[in-house]
VEXDREN-2710 file (C-alpha; in Angstrom, 1 decimal):
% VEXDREN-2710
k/r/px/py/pz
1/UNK/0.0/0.0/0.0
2/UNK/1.6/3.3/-1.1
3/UNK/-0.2/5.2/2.0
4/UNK/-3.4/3.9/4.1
5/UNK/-4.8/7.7/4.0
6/UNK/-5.2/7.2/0.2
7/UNK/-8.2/6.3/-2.2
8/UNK/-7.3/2.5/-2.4
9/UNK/-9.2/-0.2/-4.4
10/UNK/-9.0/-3.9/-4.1
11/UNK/-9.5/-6.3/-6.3
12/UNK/-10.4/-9.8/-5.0
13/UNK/-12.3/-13.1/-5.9
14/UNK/-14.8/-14.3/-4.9
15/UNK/-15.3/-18.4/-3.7
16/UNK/-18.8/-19.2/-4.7
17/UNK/-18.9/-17.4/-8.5
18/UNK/-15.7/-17.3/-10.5
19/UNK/-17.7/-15.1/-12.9
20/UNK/-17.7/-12.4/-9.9
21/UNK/-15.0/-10.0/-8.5
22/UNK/-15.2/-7.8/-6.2
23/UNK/-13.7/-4.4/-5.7
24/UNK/-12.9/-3.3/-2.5
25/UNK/-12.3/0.5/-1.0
26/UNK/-10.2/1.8/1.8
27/UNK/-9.5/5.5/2.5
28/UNK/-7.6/7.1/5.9
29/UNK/-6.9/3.3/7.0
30/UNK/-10.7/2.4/7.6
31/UNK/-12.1/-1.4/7.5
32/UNK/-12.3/-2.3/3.6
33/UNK/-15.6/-2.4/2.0
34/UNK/-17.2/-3.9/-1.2
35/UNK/-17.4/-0.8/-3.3
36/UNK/-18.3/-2.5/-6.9
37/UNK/-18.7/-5.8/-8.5
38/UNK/-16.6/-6.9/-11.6
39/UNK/-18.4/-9.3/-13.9
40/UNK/-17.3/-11.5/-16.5
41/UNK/-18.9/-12.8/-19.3
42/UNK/-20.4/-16.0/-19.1
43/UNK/-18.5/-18.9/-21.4
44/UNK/-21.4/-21.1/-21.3
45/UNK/-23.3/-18.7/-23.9
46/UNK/-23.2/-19.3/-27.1
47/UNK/-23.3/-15.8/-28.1
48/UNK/-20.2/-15.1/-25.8
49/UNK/-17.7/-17.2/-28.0
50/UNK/-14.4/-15.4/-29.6
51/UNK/-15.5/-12.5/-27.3
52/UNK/-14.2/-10.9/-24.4
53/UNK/-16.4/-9.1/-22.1
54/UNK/-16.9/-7.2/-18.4
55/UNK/-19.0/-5.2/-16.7
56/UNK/-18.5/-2.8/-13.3
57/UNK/-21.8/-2.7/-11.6
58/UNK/-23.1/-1.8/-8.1
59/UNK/-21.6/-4.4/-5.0
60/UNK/-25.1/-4.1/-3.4
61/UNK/-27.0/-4.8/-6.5
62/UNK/-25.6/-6.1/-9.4
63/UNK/-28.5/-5.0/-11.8
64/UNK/-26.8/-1.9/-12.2
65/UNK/-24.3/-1.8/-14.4
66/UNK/-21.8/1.5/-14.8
67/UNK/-20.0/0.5/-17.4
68/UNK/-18.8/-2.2/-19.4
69/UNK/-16.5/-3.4/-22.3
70/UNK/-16.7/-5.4/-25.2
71/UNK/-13.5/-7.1/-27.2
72/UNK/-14.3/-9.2/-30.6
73/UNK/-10.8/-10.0/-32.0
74/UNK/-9.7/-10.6/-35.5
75/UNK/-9.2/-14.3/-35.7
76/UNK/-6.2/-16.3/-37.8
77/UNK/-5.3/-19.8/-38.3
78/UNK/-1.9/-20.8/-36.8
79/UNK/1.0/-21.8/-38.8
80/UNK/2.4/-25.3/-37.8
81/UNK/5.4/-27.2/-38.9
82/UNK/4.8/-30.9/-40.8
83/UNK/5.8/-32.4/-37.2
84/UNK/2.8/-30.4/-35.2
85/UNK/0.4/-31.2/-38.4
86/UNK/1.2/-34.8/-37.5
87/UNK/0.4/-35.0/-34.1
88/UNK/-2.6/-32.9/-34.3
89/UNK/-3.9/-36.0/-36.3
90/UNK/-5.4/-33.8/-39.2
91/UNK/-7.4/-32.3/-37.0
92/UNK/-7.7/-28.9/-36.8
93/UNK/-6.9/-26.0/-34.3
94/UNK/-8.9/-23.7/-33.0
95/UNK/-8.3/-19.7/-34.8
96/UNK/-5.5/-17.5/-32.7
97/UNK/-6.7/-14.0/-31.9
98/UNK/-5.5/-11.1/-32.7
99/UNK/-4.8/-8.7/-29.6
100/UNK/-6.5/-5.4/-30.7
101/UNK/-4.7/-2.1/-30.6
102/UNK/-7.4/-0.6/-28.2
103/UNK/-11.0/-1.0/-26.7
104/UNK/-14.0/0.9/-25.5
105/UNK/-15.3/1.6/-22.6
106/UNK/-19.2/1.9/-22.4
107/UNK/-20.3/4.5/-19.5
108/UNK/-24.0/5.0/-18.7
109/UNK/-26.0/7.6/-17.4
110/UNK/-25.4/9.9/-19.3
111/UNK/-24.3/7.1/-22.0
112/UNK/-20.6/8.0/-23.2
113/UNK/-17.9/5.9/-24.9
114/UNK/-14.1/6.4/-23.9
115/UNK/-12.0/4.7/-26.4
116/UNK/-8.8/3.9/-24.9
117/UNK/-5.8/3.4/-27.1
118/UNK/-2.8/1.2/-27.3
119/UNK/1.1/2.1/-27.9
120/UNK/4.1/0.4/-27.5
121/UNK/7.4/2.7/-27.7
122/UNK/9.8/1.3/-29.9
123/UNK/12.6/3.4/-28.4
124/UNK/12.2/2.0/-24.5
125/UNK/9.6/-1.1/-25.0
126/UNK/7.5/0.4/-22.8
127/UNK/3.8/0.2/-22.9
128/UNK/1.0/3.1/-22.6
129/UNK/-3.0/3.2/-23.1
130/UNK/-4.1/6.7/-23.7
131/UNK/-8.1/8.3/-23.2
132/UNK/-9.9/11.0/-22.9
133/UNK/-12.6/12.3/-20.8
134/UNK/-14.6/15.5/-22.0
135/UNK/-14.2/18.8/-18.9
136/UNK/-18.3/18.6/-18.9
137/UNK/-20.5/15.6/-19.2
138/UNK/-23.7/17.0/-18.1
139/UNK/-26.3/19.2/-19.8
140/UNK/-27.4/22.2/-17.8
141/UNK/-30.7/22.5/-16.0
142/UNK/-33.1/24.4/-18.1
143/UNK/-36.7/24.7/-18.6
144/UNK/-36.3/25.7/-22.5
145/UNK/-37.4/23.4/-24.8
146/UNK/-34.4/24.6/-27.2
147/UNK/-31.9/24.4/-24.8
148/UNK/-33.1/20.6/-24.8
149/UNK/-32.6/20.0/-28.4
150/UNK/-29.1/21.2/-28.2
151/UNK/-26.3/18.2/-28.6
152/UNK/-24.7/17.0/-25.0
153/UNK/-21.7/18.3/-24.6
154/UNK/-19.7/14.9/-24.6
155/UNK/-21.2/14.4/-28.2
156/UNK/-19.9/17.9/-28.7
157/UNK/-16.6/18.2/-30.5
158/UNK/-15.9/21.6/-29.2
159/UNK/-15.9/20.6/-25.2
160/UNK/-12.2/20.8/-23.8
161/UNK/-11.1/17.0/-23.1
162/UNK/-8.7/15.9/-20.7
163/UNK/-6.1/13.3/-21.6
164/UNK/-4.9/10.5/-20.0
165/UNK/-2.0/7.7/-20.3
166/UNK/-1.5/4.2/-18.4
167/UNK/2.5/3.9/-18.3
168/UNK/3.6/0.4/-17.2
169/UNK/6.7/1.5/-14.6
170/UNK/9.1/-0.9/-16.7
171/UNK/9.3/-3.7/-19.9
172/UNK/9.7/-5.8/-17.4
173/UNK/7.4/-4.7/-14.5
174/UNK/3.4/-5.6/-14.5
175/UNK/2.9/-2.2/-12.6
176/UNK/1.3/0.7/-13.8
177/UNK/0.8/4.3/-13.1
178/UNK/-2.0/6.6/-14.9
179/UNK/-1.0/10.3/-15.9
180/UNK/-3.0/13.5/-16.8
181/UNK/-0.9/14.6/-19.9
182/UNK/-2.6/17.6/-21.1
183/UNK/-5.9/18.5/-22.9
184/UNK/-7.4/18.5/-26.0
185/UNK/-10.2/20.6/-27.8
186/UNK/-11.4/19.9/-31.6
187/UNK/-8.7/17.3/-32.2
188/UNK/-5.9/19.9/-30.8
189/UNK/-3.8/18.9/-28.1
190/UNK/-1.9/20.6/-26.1
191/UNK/1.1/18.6/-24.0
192/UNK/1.6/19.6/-20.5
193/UNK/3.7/18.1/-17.9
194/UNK/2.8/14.5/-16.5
195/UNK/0.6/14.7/-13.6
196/UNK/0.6/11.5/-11.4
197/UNK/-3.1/10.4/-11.1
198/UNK/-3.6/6.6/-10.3
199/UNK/-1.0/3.9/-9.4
200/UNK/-2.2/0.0/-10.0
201/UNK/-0.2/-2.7/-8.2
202/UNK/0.1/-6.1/-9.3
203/UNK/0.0/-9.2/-7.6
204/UNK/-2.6/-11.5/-5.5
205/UNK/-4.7/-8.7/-4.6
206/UNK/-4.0/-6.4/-7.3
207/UNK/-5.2/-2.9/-6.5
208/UNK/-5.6/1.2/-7.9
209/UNK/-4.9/3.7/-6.0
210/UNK/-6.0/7.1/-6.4
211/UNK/-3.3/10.0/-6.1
212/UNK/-5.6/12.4/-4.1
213/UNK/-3.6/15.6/-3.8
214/UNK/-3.5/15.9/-7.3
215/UNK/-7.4/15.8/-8.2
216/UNK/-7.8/19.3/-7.4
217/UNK/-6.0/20.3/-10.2
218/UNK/-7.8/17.8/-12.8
219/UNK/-10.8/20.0/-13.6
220/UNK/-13.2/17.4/-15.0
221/UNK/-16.9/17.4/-13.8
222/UNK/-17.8/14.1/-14.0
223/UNK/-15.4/12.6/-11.4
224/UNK/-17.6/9.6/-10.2
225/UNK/-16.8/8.3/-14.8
226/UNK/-13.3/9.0/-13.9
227/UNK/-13.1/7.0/-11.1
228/UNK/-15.0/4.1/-13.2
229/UNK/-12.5/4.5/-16.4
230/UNK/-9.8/4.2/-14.3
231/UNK/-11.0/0.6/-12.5
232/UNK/-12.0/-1.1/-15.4
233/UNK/-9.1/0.0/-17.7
234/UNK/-6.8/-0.9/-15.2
235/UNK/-8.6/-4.9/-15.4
236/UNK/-9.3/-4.4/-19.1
237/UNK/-5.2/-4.0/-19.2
238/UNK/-4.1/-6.7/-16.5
239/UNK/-6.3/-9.5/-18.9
240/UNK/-5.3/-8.8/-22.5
241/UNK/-1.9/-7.1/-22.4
242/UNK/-0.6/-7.7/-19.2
243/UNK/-1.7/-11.3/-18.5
244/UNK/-2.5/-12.0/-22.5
245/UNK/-4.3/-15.6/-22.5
246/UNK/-6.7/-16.9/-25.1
247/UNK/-8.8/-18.4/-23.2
248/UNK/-9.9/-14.4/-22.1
249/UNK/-11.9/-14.6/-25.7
250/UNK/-13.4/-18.0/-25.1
251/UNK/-11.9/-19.7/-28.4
252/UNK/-13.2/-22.7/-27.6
253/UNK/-16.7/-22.1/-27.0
254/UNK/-17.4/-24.2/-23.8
255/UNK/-20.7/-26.1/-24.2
256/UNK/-23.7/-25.1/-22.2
257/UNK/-24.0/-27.7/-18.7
258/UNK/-26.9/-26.0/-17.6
259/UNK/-30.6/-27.6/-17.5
260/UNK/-33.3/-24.6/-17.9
261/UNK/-36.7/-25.1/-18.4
262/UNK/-37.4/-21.8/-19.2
263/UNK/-38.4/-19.8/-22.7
264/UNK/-35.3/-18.0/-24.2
265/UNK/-36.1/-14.9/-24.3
266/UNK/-34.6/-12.3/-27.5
267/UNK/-31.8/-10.4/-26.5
268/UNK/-30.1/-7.1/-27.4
269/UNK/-28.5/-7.5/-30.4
270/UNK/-26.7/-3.7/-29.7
271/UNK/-23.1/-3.9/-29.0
272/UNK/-23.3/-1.3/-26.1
273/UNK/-25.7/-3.4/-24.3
274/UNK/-24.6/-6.9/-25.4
275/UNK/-22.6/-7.2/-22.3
276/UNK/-26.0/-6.7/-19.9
277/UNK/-27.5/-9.6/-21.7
278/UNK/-24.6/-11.7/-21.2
279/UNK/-23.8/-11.7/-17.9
280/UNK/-26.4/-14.5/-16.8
281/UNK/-29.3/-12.2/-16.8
282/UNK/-30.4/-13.8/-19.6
283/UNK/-30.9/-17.4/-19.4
284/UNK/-29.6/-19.4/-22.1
285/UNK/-31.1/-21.6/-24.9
286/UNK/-32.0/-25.2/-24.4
287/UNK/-29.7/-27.8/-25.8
288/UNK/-31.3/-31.6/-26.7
289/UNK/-27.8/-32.6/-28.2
290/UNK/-25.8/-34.8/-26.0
291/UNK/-22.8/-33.4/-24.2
292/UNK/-19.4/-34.2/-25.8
293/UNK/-16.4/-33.4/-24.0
294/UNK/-14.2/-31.4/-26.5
295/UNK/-10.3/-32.3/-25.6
296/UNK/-8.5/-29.4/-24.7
297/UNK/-6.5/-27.8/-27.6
298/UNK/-2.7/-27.6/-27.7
299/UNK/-0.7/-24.4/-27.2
300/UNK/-1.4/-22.2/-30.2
301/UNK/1.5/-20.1/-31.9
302/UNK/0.8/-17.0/-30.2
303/UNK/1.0/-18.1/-26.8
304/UNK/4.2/-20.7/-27.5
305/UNK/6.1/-17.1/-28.5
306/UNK/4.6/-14.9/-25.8
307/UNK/6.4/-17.7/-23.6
308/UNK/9.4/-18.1/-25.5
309/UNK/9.7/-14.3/-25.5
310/UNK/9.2/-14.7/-21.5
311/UNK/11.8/-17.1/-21.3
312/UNK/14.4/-15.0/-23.0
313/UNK/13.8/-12.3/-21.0
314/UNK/14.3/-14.1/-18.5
315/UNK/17.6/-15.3/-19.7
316/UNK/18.8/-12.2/-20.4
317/UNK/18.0/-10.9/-17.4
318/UNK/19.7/-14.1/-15.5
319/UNK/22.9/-14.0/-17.8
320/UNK/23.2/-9.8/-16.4
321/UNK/22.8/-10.6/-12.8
322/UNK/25.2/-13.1/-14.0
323/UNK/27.7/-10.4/-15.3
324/UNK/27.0/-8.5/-12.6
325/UNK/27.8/-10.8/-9.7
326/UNK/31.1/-11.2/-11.6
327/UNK/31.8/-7.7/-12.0
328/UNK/31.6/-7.3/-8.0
329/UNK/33.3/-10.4/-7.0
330/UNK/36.4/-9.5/-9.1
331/UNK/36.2/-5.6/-8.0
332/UNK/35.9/-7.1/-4.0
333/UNK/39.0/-9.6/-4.5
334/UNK/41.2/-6.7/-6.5
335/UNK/40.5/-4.2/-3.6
336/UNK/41.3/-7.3/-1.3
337/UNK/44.8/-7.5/-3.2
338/UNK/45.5/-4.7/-2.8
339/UNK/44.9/-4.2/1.0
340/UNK/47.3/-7.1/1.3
341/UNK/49.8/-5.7/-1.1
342/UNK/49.2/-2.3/1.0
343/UNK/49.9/-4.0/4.8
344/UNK/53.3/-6.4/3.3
345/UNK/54.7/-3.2/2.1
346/UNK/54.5/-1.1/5.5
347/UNK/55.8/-4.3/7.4
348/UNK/58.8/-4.0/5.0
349/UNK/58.9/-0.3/5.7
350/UNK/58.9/-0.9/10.2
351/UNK/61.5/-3.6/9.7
352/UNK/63.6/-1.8/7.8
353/UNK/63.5/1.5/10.2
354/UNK/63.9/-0.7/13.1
355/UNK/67.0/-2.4/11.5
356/UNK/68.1/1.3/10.6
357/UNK/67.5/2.9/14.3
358/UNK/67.1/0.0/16.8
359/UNK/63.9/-0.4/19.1
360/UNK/65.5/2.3/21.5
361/UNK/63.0/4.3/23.1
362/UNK/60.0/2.7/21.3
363/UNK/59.0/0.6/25.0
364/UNK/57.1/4.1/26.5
365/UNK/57.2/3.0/30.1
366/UNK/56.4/5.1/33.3
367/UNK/57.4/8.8/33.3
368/UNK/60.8/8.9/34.4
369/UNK/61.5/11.0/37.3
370/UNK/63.6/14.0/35.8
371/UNK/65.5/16.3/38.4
372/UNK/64.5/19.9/38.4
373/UNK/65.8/22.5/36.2
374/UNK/67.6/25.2/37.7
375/UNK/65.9/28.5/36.5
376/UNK/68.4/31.2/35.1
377/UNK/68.6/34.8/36.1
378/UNK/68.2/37.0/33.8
379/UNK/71.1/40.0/33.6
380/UNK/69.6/43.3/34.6
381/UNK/70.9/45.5/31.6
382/UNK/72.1/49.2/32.5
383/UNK/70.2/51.2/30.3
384/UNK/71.7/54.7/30.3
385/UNK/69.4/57.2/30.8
386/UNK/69.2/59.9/28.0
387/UNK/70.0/63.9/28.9
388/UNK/66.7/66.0/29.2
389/UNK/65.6/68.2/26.3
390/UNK/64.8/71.5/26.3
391/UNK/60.7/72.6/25.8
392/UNK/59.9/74.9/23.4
393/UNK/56.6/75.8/26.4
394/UNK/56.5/75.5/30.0
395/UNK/55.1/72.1/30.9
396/UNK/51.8/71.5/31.7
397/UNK/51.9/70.9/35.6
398/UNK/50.8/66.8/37.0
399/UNK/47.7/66.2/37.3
400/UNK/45.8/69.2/35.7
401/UNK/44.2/66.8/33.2
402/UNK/41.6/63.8/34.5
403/UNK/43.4/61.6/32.0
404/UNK/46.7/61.7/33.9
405/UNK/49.5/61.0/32.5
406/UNK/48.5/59.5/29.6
407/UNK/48.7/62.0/27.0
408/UNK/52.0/63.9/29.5
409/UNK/54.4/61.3/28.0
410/UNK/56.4/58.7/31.0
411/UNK/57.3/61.0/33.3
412/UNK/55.9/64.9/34.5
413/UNK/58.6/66.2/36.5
414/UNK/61.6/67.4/35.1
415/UNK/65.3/65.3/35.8
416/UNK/62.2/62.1/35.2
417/UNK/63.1/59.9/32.4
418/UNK/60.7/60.8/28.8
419/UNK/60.1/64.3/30.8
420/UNK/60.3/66.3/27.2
421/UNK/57.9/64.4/25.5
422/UNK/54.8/65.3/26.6
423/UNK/52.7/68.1/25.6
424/UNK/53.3/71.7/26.2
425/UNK/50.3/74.0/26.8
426/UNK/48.3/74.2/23.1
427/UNK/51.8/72.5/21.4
428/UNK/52.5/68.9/21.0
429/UNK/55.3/67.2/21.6
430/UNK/57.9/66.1/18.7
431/UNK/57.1/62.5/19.4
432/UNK/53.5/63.1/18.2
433/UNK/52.3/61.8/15.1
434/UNK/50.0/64.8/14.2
435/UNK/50.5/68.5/15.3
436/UNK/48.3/71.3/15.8
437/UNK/49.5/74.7/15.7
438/UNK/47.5/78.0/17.1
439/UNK/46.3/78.6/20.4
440/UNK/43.9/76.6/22.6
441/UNK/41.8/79.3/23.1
442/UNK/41.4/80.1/19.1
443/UNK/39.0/77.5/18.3
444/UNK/39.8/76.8/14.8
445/UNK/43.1/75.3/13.5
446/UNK/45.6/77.4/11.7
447/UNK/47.0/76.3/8.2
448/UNK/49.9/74.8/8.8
449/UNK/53.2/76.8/7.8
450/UNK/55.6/75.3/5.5
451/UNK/59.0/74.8/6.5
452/UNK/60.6/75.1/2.7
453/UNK/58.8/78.7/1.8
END
């Protein structure tokens, strides 16, 4: 499950009718409930032969049916070599059919067909099913009786459609995941970047689940068709190009076991509603003839190359693993060589320093017990201390400014060492790096004089 709180459909069988599936929902990791009911035709019909058919009705009442599809095949006669001509005995085998390129899907109320389209890519080998859904499916409300004579607007050529595309997730993989691809009006399309809409899982309990946080930007009205298209597409898919088999078109025509005493009624001979009369609704036509057991037929040319084509993919994909295990083994037992190469080389390296400079001082025992070291005096130097210099000003006496003595120089008093370098009254000292000339009481600085003019 890609997350409980999702739309999730389940697909599972039923014991008592193999005819009937049922399709379970789960949403926000409630209990799972029967949501719809997936019906296949019924083989013992004579009308149902060479044709594939289902129908997604109601769980609760299987009268009502959403939608359905209908599959007739082309038919040919299979090739067989002189040895397969003789063991068949002369007898002849059963037509192969043809997988189409595509199917329909019926919708009802309001009636709507959604072809759905098959391409292979010849670039990847992937597969994709592509359809469309029209923005509006549903006539407006209106009391004019002109209004009702207008066309619907699915039948309408001119109502925006939405694509769609089923992408299996590999060649190889049986998964699929449905995108919203763009839209189309009067046969125009315009591409737009893959949206993720549906993811179907295969398996057992194969199962669709629907990408909620995305629906908001799908703007389609009728989302309870979407929701339909996308279940029985997805089981349309699984039987015929996923899980191809020919007994899904009942090639054989199974003779009818069942005793009815009742009058066969006329049935529908329209191909949107053949599906409704073939479910079992309508009983089938009494047989007097006795029952012959037809023996089953051999393997027919399309299904012996679907499984040699199986079986050579899975060769190939044996034979990489293959390579691949290889690859690694031989990468793990070089890097292995060279670790060993890596730790004979450094034991050649400490034997030869040991033979150069011994083993002496390599055993670090207990901290020796060193004796102290006698600390050295350091010579007082006899620095001569220079002759005063004469002031240009008297000196500013100690202590007239709050800031001491640090902008009078080292020393304040005259005879004291640095006593010249501090500042006269309004004049600087020739120590400082900036002088101002004029008095203190000017306010304004003077242009300094120069000394060469």
């Amino acid at each position: 499950m890609l997350d409980e709180n999702l739309p999730t459909f389940y697909f599972r069988h039923t014991s008592n009718n193999p005819l009937l599936n049922l399709i379970y929902f789960t949403q926000n990791g409630s209990e799972a409930a029967a949501e719809y009911s997936l019906q296949k035709i019924d083989p013992d019909l004579p009308q149902s032969k060479n044709k594939y058919a289902v129908a997604l009705g109601d769980a609760g009442v299987q009268d009502v049916i959403f939608a359905e599809v209908l599959i007739e095949p082309e038919l040919q006669q299979p090739s067989l070599s002189a040895a397969e001509v003789r063991q068949q005995n002369g007898a002849p085998l059963p037509p192969v059919p043809i997988i189409p390129d595509g199917f329909t899907i019926q919708l009802y109320n309001p009636e709507q067909q959604v072809p759905v389209k098959a391409e292979k890519s010849t670039w990847t080998g992937k597969e994709s099913w592509e359809f469309e859904m029209p923005q509006q499916s549903f006539r407006m409300p209106s009391m004019s009786k002109l209004d009702r004579q207008q066309s619907d607007p699915v039948a309408s050529s001119l109502t925006p459609k939405i694509m769609f595309k089923w992408k299996r997730d590999s060649k190889f993989s049986k998964d699929m995941t449905c995108y919203m691809t763009g839209t189309s009006v009067g046969g125009k399309k315009s591409k737009d970047p893959d949206i993720t809409i549906a993811l179907y899982k295969s398996g057992k309990e194969p199962s669709v689940t629907i990408y909620e946080p995305n629906l908001q930007r799908v703007d389609l009205e009728d989302r309870k068709g979407l929701e339909v298209v996308l279940l029985l597409s997805a089981e349309v898919i699984r039987e015929i190009y996923l899980f191809p088999s020919r007994d899904s078109f009942n090639i054989a025509g199974v003779p009818n076991k069942r005793k009815n005493s009742r009058p066969t009624p006329t049935t529908s001979t329209s191909p949107t509603h053949y599906m409704t009369s073939a479910m079992g609704n309508v009983p089938p036509a009494k047989t007097t003839s006795p029952i012959t057991q037809q023996p089953t037929p051999p393997l027919d040319a399309e299904t012996k190359r679907l499984q040699a084509l199986v079986q050579q993919e899975e060769r190939e994909r044996d034979k990489r693993d293959r390579a691949e295990q290889r690859r690694i083994k031989k990468m793990l037992e070089e890097e292995e060589k060279e670790r060993k190469r890596r730790d004979i080389e450094v034991a050649k390296e400490t034997e030869r320093l040991r033979k150069e400079f011994g083993m002496q001082g390599q055993d670090f025992g207990p901290k020796p017990n060193l004796p102290p070291r006698q600390q050295q005096s350091i010579p007082q130097l006899n620095v001569p201390i220079p002759p005063p210099r004469p002031l240009s000003a008297e000196p500013r006496p100690h202590g007239g400014s709050g800031f001491g003595g640090w902008f009078h120089g080292v020393g304040s008093s005259p005879g004291s060492p640095g006593y010249g370098y501090g500042y006269g009254q309004g004049q600087a000292g020739p120590s400082s790096g900036r002088r101002r000339v004029g008095s203190a009481d000017s306010g304004k600085p003077q242009k300094k004089k120069s000394t060469f003019f």
